[in-house]
N, C-alpha and C positions, 0 to 999 in steps of 0.2 A: 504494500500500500504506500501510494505519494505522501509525504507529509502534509501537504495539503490536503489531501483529500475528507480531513475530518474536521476542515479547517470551516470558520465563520459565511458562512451566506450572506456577502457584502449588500449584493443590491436588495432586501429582504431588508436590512436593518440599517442600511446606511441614505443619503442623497450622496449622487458618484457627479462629478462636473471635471470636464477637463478641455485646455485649451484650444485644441482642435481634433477636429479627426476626419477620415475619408468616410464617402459615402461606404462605401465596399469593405470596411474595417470599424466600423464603430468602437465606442468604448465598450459595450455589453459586450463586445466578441470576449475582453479580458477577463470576464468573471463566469465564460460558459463550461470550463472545464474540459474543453477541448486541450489537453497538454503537449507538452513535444514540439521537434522540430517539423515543420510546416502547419501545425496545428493553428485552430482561428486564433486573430488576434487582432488587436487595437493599433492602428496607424496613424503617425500627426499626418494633417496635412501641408504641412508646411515643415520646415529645416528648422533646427535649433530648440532654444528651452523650452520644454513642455511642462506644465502643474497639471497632476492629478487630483483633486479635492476630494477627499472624505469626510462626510458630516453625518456623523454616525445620531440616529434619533434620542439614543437612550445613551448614557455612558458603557462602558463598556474595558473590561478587562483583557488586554490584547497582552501575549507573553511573545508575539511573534512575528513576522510580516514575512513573507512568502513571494516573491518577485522574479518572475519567469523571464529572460528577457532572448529574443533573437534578433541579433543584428548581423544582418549580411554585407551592409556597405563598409565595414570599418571598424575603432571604436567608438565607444558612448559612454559619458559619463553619466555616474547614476548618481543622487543625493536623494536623501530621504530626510525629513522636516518634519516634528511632530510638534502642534501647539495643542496647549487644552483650554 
């Protein structure tokens, strides 16, 4: 079993907002549990920094965060930012 796989049901409990995305890759592709390499996923539409926004309803105990990422062009820096 994925470590994920027994992991929080984001859109179920959170509002998901993020800076851009393609028609053909939406943000929902990131939370369907399609995994792996070519699996669905979430595309900017546009080059450079991208914010994912999580606004979780209820507070909420998170010991983890779980981040899939496939990039074919290169590298990509990744930052994670947590406010409460």
């Amino acid at each position: 079993m994925h470590p994920w796989a027994a992991g929080l049901n984001v859109p179920s409990v959170a509002s998901i907002a993020v800076t851009c995305e393609t028609a053909d890759h939406s943000l929902e592709n990131a939370f369907d549990q399609r995994r792996g390499p070519g699996g669905s996923r979430w595309v900017a539409e546009t080059p450079g920094e991208q914010t994912l926004l999580l606004g979780f309803d209820a507070p909420k105990h998170i010991r983890q965060v779980w981040l899939e990422v496939e990039e074919t062009r290169g590298l990509m820096p990744v930052e994670f930012k947590r406010a409460s």
